[in-house]
N, C-alpha and C positions, 0 to 999 in steps of 0.2 A: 960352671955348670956346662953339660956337656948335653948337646942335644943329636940325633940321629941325621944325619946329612948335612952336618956343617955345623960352623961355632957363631957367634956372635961378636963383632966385631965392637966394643963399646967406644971406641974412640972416632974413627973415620967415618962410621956408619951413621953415629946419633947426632955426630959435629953436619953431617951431611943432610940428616931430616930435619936440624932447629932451621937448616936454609930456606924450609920452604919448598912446594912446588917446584917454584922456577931456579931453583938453584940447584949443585950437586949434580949428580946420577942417576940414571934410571933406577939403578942399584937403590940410592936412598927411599927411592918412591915403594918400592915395590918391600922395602925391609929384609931381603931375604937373601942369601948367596947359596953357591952352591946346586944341591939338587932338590930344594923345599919348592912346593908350590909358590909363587909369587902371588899377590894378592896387593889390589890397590890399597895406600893406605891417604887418609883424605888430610887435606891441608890444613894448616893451623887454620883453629877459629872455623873449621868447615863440618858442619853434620856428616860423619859418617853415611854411605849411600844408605845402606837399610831404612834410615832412620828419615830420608831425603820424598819418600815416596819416587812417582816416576814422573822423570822428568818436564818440566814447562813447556807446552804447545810454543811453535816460533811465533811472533809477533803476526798480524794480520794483515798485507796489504789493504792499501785505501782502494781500489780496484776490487779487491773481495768483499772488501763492507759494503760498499755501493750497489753489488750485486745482492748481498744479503738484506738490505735493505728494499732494496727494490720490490724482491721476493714477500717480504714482509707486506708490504703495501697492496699488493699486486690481491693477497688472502686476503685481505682486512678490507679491497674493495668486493671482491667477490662474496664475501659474507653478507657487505650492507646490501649489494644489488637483491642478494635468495632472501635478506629481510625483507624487501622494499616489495618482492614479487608476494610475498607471501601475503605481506599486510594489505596490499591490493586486492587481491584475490578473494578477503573475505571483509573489504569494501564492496567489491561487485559482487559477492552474497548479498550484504544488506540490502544495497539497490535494488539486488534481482526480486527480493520478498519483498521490496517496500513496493515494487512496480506491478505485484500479482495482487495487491492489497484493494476492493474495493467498496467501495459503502454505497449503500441503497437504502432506499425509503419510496413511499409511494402507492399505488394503487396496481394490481394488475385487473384486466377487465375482460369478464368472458362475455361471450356475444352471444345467446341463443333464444331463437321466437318466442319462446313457451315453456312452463312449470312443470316440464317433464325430470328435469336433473334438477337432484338437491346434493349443494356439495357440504360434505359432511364433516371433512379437515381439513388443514393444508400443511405441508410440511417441507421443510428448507434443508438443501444437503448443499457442504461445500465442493465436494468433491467423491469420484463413482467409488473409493473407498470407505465412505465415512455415511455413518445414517443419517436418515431423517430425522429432523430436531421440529414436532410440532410447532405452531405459530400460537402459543397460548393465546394472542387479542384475538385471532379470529373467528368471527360470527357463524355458526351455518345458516346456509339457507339455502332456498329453490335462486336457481338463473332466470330469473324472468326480466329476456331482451338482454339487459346488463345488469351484472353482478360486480362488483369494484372488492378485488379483496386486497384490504390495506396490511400490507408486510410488515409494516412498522419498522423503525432504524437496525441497520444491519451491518456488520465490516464482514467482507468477505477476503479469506488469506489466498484464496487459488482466482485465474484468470476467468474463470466459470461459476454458476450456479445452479442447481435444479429445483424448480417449486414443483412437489408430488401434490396434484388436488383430487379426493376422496370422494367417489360419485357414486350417489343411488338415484339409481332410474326407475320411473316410473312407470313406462312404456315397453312395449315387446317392442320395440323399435332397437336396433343397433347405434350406438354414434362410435364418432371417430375425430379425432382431433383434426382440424381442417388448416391449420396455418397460424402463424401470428403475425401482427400487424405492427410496425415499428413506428412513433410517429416519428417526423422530418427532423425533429430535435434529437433523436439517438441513431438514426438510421447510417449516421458515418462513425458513430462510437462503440457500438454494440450490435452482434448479432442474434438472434434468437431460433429456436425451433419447439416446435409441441410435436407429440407422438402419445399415443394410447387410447386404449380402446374402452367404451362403457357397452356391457354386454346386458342384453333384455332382462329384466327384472325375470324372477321368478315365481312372484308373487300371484293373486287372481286380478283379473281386471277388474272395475268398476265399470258402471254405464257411460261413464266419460272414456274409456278407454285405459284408463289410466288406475295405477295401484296405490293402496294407502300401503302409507309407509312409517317407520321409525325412525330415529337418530340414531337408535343403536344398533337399527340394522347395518349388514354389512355393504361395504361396498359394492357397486357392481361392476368397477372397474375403475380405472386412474388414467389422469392424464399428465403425462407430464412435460413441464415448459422447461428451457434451458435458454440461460443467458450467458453470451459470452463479453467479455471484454479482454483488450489488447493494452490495454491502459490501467494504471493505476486513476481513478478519479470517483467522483461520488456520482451517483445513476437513481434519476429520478424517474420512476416503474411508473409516472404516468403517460395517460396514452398508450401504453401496450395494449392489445386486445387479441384473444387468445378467440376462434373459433371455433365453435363444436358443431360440426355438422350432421346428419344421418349417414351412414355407411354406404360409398356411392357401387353403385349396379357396373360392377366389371362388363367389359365388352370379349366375352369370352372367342378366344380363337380369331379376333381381330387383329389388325396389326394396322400401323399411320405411318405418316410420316410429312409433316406439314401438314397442307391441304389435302394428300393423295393415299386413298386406298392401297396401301401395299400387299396384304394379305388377307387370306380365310384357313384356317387349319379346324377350325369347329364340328361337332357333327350332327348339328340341325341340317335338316333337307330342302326346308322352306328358311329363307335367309332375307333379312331387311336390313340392309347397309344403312348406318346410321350416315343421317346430315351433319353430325357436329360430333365432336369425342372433347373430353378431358383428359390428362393425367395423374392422376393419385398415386404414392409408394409406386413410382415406377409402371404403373398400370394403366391400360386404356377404360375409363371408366366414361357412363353416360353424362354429358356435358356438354358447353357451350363456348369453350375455348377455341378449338378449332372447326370450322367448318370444312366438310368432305366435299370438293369441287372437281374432284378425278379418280377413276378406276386404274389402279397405275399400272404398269408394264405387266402384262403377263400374270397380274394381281389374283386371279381367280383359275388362269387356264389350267386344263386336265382334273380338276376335280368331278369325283365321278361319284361324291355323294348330294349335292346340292339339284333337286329339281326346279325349287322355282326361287329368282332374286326379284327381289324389287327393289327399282332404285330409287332417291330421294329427287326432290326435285332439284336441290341445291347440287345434284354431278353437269358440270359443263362439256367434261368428256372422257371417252372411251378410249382410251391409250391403247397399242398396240400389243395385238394378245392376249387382251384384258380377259376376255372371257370363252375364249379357246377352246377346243377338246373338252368342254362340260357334256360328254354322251349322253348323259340322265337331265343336263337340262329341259324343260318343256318348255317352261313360261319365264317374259323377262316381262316386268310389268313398270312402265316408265309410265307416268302421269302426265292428263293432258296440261299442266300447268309445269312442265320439266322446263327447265333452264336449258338443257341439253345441245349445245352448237354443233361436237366433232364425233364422228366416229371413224377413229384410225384404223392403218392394213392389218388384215387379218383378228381383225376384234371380237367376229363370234366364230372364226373359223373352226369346222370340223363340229362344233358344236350340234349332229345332227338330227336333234331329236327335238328342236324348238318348235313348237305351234303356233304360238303368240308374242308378236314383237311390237312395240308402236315406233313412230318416227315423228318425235314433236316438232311442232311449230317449229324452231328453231333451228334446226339440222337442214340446211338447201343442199341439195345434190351434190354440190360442189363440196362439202365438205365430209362426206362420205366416202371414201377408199374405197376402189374397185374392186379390194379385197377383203372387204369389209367381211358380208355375208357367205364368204363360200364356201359351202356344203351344205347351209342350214337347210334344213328342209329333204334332204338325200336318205332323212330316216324313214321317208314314205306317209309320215302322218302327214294330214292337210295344215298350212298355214293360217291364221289368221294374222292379215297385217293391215296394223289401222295407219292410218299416212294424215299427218296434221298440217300440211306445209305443201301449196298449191305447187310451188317448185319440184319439189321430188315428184307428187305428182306425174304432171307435165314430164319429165325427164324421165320416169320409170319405163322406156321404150324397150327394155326386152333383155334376155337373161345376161347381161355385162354391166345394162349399168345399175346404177345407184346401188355399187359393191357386191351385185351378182343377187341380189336378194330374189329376184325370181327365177333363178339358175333354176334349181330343183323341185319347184313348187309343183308339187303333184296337185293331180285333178282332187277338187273340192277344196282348192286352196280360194281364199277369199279375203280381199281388199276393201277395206274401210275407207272410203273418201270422206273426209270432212265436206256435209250439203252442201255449205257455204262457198268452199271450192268449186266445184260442177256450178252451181248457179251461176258464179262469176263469168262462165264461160270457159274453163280452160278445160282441158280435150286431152285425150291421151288414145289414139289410134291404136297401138298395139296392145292396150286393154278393151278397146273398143271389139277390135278383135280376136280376141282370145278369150276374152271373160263375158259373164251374161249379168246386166244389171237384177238384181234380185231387189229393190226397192229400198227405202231406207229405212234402217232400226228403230228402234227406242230411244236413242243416244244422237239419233241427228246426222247418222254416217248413210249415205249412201254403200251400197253392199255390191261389189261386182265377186262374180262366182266363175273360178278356172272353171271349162268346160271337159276339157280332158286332156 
């Protein structure tokens, strides 16, 4: 048989491939002479490559496994730690709603004189999302003094609560929720607030003042109370007491600040500085919280709508500037029972249109500012000045002192001496001369009259 590029050698060639791989010639491996492609041929007992797939990965160093190993462990702890963060995470879920969770029972207790408000529901929210859930057990009824509205057992899921209570009034009267009252046993576990308004009935009065009314009439307003707690625990609503007061008389165009008048921005003409203010919703309202014991800095100067102040007895003193550039003031009317000690520099300066000033008991010369009065009086009206205090008095020697107050005092100006002073004996030469005693009033003052 004769093939194209060479022959077949059956002796040397096939005695050369029974050897085996390692025996023989390249020639035996390869099967072929000549100019034929050569082509592996595989060892006795050896799969052919084709049939062999591709070859086996080298063995692994103990140095690589160790790495690969490591690697392994290295995932398999980072997995447990994202489990361990996770499972946590909605552990302090549970806690955090087990901790907003609280229960109540108890009474809340409203406080008002008289059978004017009849409350007509009550209803419980857990939170400013979610509604009102009536209190099926509760009674209606009028507030007379104390009302006790019993809640009945409650879990509440938010740190808060709100009780909405449903008010017919009976009265043309306004109320307004006035405070809530914590007793000693909650006042470090829970805080509270009321707010809302109960608006005048609409109804006709009665001869008691007062309107008949319905249950199914409607409200005439709501108040409502809010509880807070910080703590998961249970809250016994006794002892709460919820307020309701009449709507309090704003102090319009007033302004405080402690003790001390700080402003007037109002536009009455005739003005009566309160002795005492409250607070309300941010406002100065008529009350008994603070008392007024000072006209404060500059509190009143240059207003040029106010003609006449009257002050309380309870001002101790006139601060500097306090009542200034008032051009339109006439009259300051101070009472003979004033507390009154100081009047500071320049306190009615420029003010020069005053006619009528007093100087109580209480005020001695010496606490009078030199500059006290200067101008008053330059507006040409005549003064009347009543003098309660033998001191000033005695010390009113001529237009410097006791704050200039007789600087400008045009003819037909007139000085009130307390009788009781002149009787005592005490003298004043430069009213002795200047002024002409005109006799004593109605009120018990001796009357000295500027001549001209």
């Amino acid at each position: 048989m004769t093939f194209c590029g060479g022959g077949y050698n059956r002796g040397g060639d096939y005695a050369n491939y029974k050897q085996g791989p390692h025996e023989g010639s390249t020639k035996a491996r390869t099967g072929f002479h000549g100019h034929g492609k050569a082509r592996d041929l595989p060892a006795l007992g050896e799969k052919p490559k084709a049939l062999r797939g591709e070859p086996k990965p080298k063995p692994q160093s103990k140095k690589t496994r160790r790495r690969k190993i490591m690697s392994l462990k290295m995932k398999l702890t980072s997995a447990i730690v994202m489990f361990m963060l996770i499972l946590s995470t909605l552990v302090i879920g549970v806690i955090a709603a087990e901790s907003q969770t609280i229960k109540l029972y108890g009474n809340v207790t409203f406080n008002v004189n008289d059978t004017s408000l009849f409350v007509k529901s009550v209803s419980i929210r857990q939170s400013e999302t979610d509604d009102y859930v009536p209190l099926d057990d509760f009674l209606p009824g009028y507030v007379d003094e104390n009302m006790n509205v019993n809640l009945g057992p409650h879990e509440i899921s938010y740190s808060s609560f709100s009780l909405r209570f449903d008010v017919i009034n009976r009265t043309a009267e306004t109320y307004v929720a006035g405070g809530v009252t914590l007793p000693s046993s909650l006042s470090s576990q829970v805080s509270a607030s009321a707010s809302g308004t109960i608006n005048p009935t609409t109804k006709p009065l009665g001869s008691n003042n007062m309107a008949d009314i319905s249950i199914t009439d409607d409200p005439d307003g709501q108040i409502i109370v809010t509880v807070t707690s910080t703590i998961a625990q249970t809250i016994n609503l006794e002892g709460i007491t919820v307020s309701i007061i009449l709507q309090p008389e704003v102090l319009e165009g007033y302004t405080f600040s402690g003790n001390t008048l700080t402003g007037y921005t109002g536009s009455d003409t005739e003005i009566t500085i309160p002795s005492s203010y409250s607070i309300y919703n941010d406002q100065f309202i008529k009350g008994n919280d603070f008392e007024v014991t000072t006209i404060g800095f500059f509190a009143l100067a240059d207003n040029l709508t106010v003609t006449k102040i009257v002050l309380p007895d309870s001002i101790t003193n006139i601060s500097e500037g306090a009542i200034s550039g008032c051009e339109n003031l006439t009259t300051v009317e101070i009472g003979p029972n004033s507390q009154l000690q100081t009047i500071e520099r320049n306190a009615f300066r420029a003010s020069v249109n005053i006619t009528s000033i007093r100087i109580p008991k209480g005020v001695t010369s010496a606490n009078i500012d030199s500059t006290a009065f200067f101008g008053v009086g330059s507006g040409g009206q005549p003064l009347e000045i009543t003098i309660d205090n033998a001191d000033v008095y005695v010390n009113l020697t001529g237009p410097a002192a006791c704050g200039n107050l007789l600087y400008y005092a045009p003819a037909g100006t007139s000085i009130r001496i307390l009788n009781s002073i002149i009787t005592s004996g005490a003298t004043n030469s430069y009213i002795d001369q200047n002024y002409i005693n005109s006799g004593v009033d109605m009120e018990g003052y001796v009357v000295f009259t500027k001549m001209s």
